[in-house]
N, C-alpha and C positions, 0 to 999 in steps of 0.2 A: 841196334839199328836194324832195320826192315831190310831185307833181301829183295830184289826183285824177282817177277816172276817175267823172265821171257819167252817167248812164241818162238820156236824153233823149228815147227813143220805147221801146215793148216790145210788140210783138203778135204773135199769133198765127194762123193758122187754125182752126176747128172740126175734135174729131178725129170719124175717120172707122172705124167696125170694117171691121174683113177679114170678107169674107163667101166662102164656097166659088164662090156664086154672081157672086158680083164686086159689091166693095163700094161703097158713093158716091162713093168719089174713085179707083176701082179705075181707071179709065180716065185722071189725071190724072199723067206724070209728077212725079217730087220734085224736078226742077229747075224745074217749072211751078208749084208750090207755091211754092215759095221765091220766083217773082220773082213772083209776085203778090202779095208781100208788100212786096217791094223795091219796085213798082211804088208801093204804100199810102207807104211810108215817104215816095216820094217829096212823094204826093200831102200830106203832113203836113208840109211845109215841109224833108226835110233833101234838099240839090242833092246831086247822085250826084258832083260835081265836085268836091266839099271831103271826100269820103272816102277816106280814104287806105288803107285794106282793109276786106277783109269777108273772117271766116273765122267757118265752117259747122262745126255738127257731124254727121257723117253716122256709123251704127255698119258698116255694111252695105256696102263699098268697092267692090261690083263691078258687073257689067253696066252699064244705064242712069247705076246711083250710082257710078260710077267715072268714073275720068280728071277728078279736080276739077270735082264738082259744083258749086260756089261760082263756080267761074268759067263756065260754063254760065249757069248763072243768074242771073249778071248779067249776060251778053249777051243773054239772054234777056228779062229785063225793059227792054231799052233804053238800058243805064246805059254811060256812055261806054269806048268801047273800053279805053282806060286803066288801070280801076278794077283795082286788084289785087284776085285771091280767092285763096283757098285753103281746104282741109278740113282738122282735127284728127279722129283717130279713136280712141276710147280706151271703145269698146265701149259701154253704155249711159250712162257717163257723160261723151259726146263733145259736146252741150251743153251743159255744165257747163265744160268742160275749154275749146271756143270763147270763153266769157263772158271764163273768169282771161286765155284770151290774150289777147283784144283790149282787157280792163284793163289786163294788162303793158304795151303798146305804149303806152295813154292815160299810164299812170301811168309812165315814163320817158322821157316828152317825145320816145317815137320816131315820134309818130303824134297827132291832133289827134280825126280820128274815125275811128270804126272801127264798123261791121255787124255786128255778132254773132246769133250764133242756131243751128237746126240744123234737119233735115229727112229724114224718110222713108219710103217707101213699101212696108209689109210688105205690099201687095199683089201689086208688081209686082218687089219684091225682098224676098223672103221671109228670115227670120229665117235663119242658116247656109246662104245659099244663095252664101258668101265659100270653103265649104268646110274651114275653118280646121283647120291640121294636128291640133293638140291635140283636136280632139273627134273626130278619124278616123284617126288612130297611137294605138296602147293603149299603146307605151313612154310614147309623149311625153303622152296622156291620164293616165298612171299618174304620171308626173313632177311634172305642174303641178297633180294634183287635179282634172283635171277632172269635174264630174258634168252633167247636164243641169241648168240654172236651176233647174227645181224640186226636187230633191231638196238642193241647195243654199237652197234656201227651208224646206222638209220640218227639213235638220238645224240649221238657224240656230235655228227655233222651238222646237225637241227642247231644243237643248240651253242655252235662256236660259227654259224651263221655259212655252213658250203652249200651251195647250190649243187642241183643232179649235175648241170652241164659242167661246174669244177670235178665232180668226181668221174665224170665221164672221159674230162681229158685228164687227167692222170692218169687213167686207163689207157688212152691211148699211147699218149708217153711212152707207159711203161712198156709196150708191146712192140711202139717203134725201139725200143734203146736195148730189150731185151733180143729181139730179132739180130742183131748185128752184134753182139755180147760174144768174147774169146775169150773166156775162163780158162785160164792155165791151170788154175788149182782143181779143175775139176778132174776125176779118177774113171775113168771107162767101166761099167760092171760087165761082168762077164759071168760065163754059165758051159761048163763044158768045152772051155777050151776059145767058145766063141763071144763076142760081142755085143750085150744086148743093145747097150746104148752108151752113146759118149759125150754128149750132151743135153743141154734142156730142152723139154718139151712142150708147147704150148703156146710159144710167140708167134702172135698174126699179125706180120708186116702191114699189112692190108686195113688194117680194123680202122675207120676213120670215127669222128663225131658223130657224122649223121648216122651211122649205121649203130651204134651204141643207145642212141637216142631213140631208138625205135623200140626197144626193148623194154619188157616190162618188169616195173620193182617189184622184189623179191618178197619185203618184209612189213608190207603197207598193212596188210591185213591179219597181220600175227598178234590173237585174243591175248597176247602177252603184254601188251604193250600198258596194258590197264596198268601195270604191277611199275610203268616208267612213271605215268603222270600221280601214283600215290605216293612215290621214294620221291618226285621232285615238285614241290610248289610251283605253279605257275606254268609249269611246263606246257609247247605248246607242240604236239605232234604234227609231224609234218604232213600234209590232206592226203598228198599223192605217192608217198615214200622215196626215197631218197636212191641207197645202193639197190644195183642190179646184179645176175651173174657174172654182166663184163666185169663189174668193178669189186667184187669178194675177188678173197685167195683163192685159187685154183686148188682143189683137193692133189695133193701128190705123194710119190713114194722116194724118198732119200734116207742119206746118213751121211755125218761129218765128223773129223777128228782131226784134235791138235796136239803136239806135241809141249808140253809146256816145261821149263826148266830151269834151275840156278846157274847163275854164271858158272860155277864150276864143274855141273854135267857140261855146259857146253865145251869150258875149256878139256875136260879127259876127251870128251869126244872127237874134239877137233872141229865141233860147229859154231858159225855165228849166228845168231839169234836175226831173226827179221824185223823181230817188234818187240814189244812187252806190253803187259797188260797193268793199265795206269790207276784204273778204280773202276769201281761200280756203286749202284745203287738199288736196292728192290724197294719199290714204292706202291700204293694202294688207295684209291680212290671209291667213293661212296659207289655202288656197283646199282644200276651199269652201267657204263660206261668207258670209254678206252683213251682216256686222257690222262690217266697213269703217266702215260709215255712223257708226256710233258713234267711232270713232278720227277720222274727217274732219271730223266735226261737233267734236270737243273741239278739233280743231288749231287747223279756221277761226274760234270763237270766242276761242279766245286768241290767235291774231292780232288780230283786232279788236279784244283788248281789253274784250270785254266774258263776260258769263257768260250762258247760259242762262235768265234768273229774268231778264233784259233784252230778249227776245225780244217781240214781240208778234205776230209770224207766224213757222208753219215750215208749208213746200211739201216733204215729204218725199215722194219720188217714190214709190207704193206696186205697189212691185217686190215683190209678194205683200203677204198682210196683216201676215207679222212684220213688214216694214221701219217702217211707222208705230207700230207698237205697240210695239216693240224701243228706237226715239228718244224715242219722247214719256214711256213710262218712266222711261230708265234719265238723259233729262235732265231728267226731271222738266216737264214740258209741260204743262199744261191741255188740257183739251178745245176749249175756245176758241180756239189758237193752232196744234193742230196740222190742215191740210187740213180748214180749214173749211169750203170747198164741195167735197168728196167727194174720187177722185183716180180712179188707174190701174187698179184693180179694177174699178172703175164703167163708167170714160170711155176707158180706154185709154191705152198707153204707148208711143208713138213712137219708139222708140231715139234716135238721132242729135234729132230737135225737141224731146224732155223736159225736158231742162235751160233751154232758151231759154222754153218755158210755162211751170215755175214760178217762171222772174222775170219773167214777166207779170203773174201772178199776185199775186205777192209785191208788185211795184209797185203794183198796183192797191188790196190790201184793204191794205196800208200808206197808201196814198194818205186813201182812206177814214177809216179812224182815228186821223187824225193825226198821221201817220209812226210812226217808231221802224225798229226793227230785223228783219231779216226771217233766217231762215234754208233754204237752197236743199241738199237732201243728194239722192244719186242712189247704191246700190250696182250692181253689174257683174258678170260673168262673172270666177271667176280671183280673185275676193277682193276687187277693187278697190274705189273710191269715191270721191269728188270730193261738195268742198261749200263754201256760196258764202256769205257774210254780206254781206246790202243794209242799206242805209238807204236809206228813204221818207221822201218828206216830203210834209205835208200839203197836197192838193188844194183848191181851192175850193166852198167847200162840207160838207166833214170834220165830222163827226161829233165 
């Protein structure tokens, strides 16, 4: 019989934008992120001595974020020599992708608890700065599809029929829901004793339609685009391009971590669990493209067992504005349920930490309304996507 794997702690840092001039956490490595967090968990009752790994998601493998960040970071935080770490990488959805693994180990009795989460610093390790062959060999670009993210945003929207003005207001949305957004799970980073920052950065109350509309696309003229209408027959690019700055992710710097465990750490510990982690799915679609999200989102609800129309949250990572509006569509979502306190266009999207904030997330406004079901989706570079079906249970207090 299968164990579960429940959610026993979930938080995160405040994100931080990438600024030219160097952002609020621009001076804070992402393995110092991480064990401030490690450090929190500890402070929260779970002993670093009854964990039996911790694996990180980082997208971004090299300089500082290389050579096992995860194990870094926990020597860093204090936690005994011992603790095993390790990183998964699997591009933007490698916090997604840490969560299933450290469920596998819970859920096969190979492991009792296990640290999940993930971490990065597009400050001080910029976005392609891994060099990765596929985006600099034009064979091997030409092979896998490659385009730059946005124009893989650009043709996802084109061709599941969104208009700029749809992606425009989801932007807005997001920036109204994020501006007013009280994250409990979020963790204050500090530096000395003081305070850099104690929550998110980057929501403008203010941003209406028309002032978004004014704005010009990003991706209309990217010589890559050649490489979308060879991979697709028929295909028809759109004249005047579609996403703009407002409505991409916001470059930022975060970290996130969960505590994951078998009912019987919880019971030595004396904790109850908040949620559990129900299934997942990593899915892959003809690249480029980011409607993954839609094949990973139908996998890991039928693993689970359940359907769509059972969800009471979905943290859909807003990897441009199609990704929210492309799920909540085509699964049929409410407004209510899909990134109710704003998301990545707003506040920013941390590669490797995304996945681990929206099952913070997810725990939390589950918690809130009296459990149910959460859903966790993340598309990638390449086609990819990873997605996570929680169960919350209610908090003290619950609505």
């Amino acid at each position: 019989m299968t164990a579960e794997a429940f959610v026993y702690e979930a938080i995160r840092t405040p994100r931080a934008r990438v600024r030219r001039d160097g952002g609020t956490l621009a001076g804070v490595p992402s393995y110092d992120l991480l064990a401030q967090l490690l450090r929190e968990l500890t402070r929260r009752g779970l002993p670093p001595e009854v964990v039996d790994d911790v694996v990180m998601g980082v997208s971004t493998t090299v300089g500082e974020q290389a050579g096992d960040l995860a194990r870094v970071a926990v020597m860093r935080a204090g936690w005994p020599d011992e603790t095993p770490a390790g990183v998964v990488s699997r591009l933007c959805c490698s916090g997604l992708d840490a969560i299933a693994s450290g469920a596998a180990q819970v859920r096969s009795g190979m492991a009792q608890a296990v640290v999940v989460g993930g971490a990065e610093s597009m400050s001080r390790t910029p976005m392609m700065a891994d060099r990765p062959a596929f985006a600099l060999e034009d064979e091997l670009g030409a092979a896998t599809g490659f385009v730059t993210i946005g124009v893989s945003a650009d043709a996802t929207a084109a061709k599941h029929g969104f208009t700029r003005s749809d992606l425009d207001a989801w932007a807005v949305r997001s920036h109204t829901r994020a501006a007013t957004a009280d994250w409990r799970c979020v963790v204050p980073v500090t530096a000395g004793g003081e305070t850099l920052i104690d929550r998110d950065e980057g929501a403008r109350p203010d941003v209406t339609a028309e002032s978004l509309a004014a704005l010009p696309a990003l991706f209309s003229e990217d010589p890559l685009w050649a490489r979308v209408e060879d991979r697709f027959a028929g295909f028809v690019r759109p004249p005047h391009g579609l996403h703009t700055v407002a409505t991409a992710p916001q470059m930022c710097d975060g970290a996130s971590a969960a505590f994951l465990g078998s009912a019987e750490i919880g019971s030595t510990l004396g904790r109850a669990p908040i949620g559990r982690i129900v299934a997942w799915a990593h899915s892959a679609v003809r690249s480029p493209g980011l409607d993954g999200t839609l094949t990973a989102a139908r996998s890991a609800l039928k693993r689970a067992g359940i359907g769509a129309d059972d969800l009471v949250v979905a943290e859909v990572n807003e990897s441009f504005s199609v990704t929210p509006l492309l799920v909540a569509r085509e699964l049929g979502l409410g407004d209510d349920v899909v990134n109710v306190h704003g998301g990545a266009v707003a506040v920013g999207h941390p590669l490797g930490a995304s996945g681990g904030m929206l099952l913070a997330h997810a725990m939390e406004l589950l918690g809130r309304r009296g459990g149910g079901h959460g859903l966790l989706v993340i598309p990638g570079a390449l086609g990819v996507a990873t997605a996570v079906v929680v169960e919350g249970f209610a908090t003290e207090g619950a609505a």
